[in-house]
C-alpha positions as a printed Julia matrix, in Angstrom:
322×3 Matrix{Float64}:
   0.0    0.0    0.0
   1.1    3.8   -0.92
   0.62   6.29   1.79
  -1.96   7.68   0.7
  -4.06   4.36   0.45
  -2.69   3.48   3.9
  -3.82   7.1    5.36
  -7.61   6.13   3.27
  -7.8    2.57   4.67
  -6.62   3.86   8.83
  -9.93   6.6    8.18
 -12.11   3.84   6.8
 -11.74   1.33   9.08
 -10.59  -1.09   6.52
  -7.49  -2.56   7.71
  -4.54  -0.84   6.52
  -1.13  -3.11   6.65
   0.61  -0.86   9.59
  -0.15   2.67  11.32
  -0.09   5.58   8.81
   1.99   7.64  10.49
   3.22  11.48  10.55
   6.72  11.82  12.02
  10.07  13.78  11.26
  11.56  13.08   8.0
  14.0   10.45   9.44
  11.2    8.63  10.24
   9.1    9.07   7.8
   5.24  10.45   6.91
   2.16   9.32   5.18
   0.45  12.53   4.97
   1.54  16.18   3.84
   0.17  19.51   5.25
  -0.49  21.85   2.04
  -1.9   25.61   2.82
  -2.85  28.22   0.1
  -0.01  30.88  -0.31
   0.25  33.01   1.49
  -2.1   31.09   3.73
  -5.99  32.22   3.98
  -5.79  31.6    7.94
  -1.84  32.72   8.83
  -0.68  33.19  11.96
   2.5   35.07  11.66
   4.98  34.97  14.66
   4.89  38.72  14.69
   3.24  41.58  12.15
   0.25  42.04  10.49
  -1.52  39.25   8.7
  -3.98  39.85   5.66
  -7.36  40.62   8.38
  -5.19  43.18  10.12
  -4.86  41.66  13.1
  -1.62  42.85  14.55
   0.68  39.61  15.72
   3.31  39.75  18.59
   5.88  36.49  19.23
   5.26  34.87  22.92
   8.67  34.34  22.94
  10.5   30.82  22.31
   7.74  29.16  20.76
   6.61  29.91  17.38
   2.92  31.14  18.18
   2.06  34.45  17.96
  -0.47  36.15  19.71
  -2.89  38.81  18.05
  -2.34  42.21  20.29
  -4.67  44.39  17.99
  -8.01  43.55  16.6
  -8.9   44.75  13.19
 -12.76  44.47  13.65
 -13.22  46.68  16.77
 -16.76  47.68  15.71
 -19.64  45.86  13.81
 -20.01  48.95  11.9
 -16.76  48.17  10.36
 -17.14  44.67   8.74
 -18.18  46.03   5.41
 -14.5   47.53   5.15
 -12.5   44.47   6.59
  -9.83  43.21   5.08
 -10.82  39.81   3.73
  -7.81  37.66   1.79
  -9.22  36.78  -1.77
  -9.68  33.09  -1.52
 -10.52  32.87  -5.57
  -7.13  34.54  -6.92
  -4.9   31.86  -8.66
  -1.79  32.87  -7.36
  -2.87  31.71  -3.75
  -3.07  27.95  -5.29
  -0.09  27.35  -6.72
   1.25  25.05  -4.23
  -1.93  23.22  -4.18
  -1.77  23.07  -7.49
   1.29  21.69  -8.09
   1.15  19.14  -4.77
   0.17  16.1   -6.02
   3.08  16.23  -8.84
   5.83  16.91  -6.75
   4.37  14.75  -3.32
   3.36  11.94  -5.33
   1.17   9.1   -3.43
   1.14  11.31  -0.39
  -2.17  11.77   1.26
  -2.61  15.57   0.8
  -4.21  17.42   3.37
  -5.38  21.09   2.32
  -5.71  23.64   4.92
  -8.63  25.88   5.66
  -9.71  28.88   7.79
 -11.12  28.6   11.32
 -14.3   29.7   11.97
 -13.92  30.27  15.76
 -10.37  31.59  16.46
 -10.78  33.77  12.65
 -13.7   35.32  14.67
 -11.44  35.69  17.99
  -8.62  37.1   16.08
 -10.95  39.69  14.5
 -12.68  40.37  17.41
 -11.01  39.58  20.59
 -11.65  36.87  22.66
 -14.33  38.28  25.48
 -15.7   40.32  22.73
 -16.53  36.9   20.5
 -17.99  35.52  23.69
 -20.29  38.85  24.27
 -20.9   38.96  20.65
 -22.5   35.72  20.76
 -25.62  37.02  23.34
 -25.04  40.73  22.06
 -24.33  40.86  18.11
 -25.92  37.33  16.98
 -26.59  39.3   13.32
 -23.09  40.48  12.93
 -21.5   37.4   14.36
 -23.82  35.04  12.24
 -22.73  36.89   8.94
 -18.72  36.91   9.88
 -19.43  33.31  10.48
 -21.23  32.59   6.95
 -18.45  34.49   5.29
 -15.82  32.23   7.1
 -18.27  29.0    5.63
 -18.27  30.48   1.95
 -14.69  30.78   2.31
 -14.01  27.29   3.38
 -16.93  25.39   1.08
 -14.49  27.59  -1.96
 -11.02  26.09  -0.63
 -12.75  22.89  -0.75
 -13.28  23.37  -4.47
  -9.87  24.32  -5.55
  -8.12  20.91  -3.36
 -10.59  18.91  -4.68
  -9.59  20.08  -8.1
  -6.32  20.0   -7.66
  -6.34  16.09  -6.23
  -6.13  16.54  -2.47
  -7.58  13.81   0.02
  -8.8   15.92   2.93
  -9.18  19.27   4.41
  -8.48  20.46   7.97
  -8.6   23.89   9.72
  -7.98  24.28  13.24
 -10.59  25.51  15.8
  -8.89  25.19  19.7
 -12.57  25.14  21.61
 -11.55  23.44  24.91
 -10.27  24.74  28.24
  -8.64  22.08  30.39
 -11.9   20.75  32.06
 -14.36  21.96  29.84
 -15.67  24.14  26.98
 -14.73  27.78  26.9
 -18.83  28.19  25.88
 -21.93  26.56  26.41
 -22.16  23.11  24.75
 -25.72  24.51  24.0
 -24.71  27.66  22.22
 -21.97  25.74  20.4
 -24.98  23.36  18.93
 -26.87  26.58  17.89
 -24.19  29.06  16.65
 -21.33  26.85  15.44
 -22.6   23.2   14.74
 -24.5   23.81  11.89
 -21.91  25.5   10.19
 -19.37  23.18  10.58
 -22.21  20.56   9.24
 -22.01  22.9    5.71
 -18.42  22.43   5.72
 -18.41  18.73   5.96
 -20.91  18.16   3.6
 -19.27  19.98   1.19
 -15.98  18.19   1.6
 -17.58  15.03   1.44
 -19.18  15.4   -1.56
 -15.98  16.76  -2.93
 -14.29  13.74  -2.1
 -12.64  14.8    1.01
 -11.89  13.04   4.61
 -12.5   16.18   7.05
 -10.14  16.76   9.67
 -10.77  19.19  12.42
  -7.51  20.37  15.01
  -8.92  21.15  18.25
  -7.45  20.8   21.9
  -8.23  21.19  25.29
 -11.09  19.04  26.79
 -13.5   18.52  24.09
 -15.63  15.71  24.99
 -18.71  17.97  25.03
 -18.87  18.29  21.44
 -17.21  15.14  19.77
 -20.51  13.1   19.82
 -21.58  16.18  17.52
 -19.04  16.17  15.57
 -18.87  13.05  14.43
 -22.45  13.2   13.69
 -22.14  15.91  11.21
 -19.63  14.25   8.96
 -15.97  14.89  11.36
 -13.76  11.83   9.89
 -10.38  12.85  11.98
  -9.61  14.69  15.21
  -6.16  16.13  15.42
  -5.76  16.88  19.21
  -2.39  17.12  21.18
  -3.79  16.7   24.16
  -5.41  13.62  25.45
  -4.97  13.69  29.39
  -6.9   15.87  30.53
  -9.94  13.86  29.18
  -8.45  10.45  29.89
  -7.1    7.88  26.84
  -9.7    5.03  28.09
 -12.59   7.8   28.05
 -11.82   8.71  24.7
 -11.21   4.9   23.31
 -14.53   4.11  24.97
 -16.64   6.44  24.15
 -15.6    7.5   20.91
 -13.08   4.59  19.59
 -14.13   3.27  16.15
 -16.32   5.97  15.38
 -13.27   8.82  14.76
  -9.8    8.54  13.62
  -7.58   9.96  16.22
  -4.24  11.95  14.99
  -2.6   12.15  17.98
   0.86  12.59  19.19
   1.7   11.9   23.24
   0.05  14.28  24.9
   2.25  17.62  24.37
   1.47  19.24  28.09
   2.19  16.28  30.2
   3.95  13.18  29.32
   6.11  14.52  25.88
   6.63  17.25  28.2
   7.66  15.96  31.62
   7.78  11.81  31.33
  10.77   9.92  31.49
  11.63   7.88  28.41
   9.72   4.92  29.46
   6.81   6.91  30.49
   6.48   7.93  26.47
   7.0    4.66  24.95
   4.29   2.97  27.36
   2.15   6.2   26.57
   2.49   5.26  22.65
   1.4    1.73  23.4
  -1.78   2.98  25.33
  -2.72   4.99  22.37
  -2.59   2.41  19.88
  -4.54   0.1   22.08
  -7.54   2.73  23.33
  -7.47   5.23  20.37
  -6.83   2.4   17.42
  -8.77  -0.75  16.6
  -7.79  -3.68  14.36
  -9.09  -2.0   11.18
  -7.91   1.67  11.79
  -9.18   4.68  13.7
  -5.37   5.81  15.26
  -2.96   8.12  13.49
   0.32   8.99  15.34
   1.87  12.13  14.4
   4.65  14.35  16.37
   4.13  18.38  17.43
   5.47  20.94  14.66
   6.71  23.53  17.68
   8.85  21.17  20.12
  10.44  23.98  21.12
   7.74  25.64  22.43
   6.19  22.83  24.19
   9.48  21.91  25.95
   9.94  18.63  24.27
  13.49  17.32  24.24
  15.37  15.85  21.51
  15.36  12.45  22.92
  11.47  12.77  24.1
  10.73  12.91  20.76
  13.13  10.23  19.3
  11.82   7.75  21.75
   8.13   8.61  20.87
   9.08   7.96  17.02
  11.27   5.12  17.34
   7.97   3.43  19.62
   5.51   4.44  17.07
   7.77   2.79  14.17
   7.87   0.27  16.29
   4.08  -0.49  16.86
   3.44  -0.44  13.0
   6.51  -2.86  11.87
   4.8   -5.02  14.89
   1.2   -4.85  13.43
   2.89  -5.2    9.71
   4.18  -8.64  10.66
   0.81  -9.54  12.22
  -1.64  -8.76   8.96
């Protein structure tokens, strides 16, 4: 099996021969990232992106943080800067992917439609905005929906395999809103999304972290194929295996805030092994990748070799077994 049928089959449920995986180079990787360029959702370590927002580093990792909102007023959101997500020179990459990545599974990358509005906005003001501006927020929303259900379009076209955007909606015990007002506001516009994808041809991946639990049921209901999510602790690898295992692919590295962070050795390779067993099942469902920013998270060197080297591991294992 190519990667790409290897990434298809792990989605499916269909038994692929060994873990798809997406790891360092050395290692090796099933699945390649592709944005538009420049990117319809950047995040620039510092400076202004294409909204306006104003970016500022946070210092040795390589987030930024927005420290000026372009959208201060509803009043203004006829004159806000909105990248053009239909001119051709933004999807050349994309374009040109699937030639120069061969049988990669290609993996096209979106624009949030929670932290676009937060960026815009401001955090407490998208949370206010949500009791206070339900018009203005609902048609910043629908723009953000057009804007993905286009991007699908143009991947599809050019021969990708899924589409992700990242959405962070979790705290570290709960939701930072009401699951209720996420059902109303959000849920039905993510639905559009992964319709669209799906008919397009698409696997739909969504990155989100912090507890999430409150909302996965949902979102696998509406058509969510793959959850990327760093963390896993907080809500508990049996929880998730139980409640949700065979239902959702998980993409998954060890959880970035505890044991990658602050586990011995040991402690990471047994962590591996308890996500293949509670997150995977025998015909797919589990997805082990590593975190872009180690850096930033604190992740040595060897934390990270030892997490690869046990995730090779587990797939040459369950090669030899099919």
């Amino acid at each position: 099996m190519n990667s790409r049928e290897v990434v298809w089959r792990t989605i499916r449920f269909q038994g692929a021969e060994r873990l798809a995986l997406d790891l360092p180079e050395k290692y090796g990787s099933d699945i390649e990232w592709v944005d538009t360029s420049p990117a319809l959702d950047a995040r620039p370590r510092s400076g202004v992106d294409e909204w306006g927002a104003v970016w500022a580093n946070l210092g040795s990792t390589n987030l930024g943080e927005v420290k000026e909102y372009p959208l201060k007023e509803w009043s203004d959101l006829d004159k806000l800067s909105v990248p053009d997500v239909h001119d051709p020179r933004r999807w050349t990459l994309a374009h040109g992917a699937r030639a120069r990545l061969g049988d990669k599974f290609l993996l096209g990358v979106g624009v949030s439609i929670y932290e676009r509005v937060h960026f815009l906005r401001g955090l407490e003001n998208t949370w206010l905005d949500i009791h206070e501006h339900p018009r203005e927020l609902g048609r910043l929303l629908d723009l953000l929906v057009d804007m993905n259900l286009a991007a699908i379009k143009y991947y599809a076209a050019a021969g990708f395999d899924g589409f992700i955007f990242p959405d962070d909606w979790g705290l570290q015990n709960r939701l930072m809103i009401s699951p209720v007002i996420w059902r109303k506001v959000w849920k039905p516009r993510y639905a559009r999304i992964y319709e669209a994808a799906h008919a397009a041809g698409l696997a739909t991946f969504l990155h989100s972290c912090g507890y999430i639990i409150d909302i996965l049921d949902d979102l696998i209901e509406i058509g969510l194929d793959v959850i990327n999510m760093d963390q896993q602790e907080n809500m508990g690898l049996e929880l998730l295996g139980v409640r949700f295992g065979g239902r959702i692919t998980f993409y998954s590295p060890v959880d970035i805030q505890k044991t990658m962070a602050t586990g011995s050795l040991d402690d990471i390779r047994l962590y591996c092994r308890r996500m293949a067993r509670w997150l995977g099942r025998p015909g797919g469902g589990f997805i082990p990748k590593w975190y872009l920013d180690p850096v930033g998270a604190g992740h040595r060197p060897e934390a990270i070799e030892a997490m690869c080297e046990e995730f090779v591991r587990i797939s040459r294992e369950r090669a030899a077994q099919t």
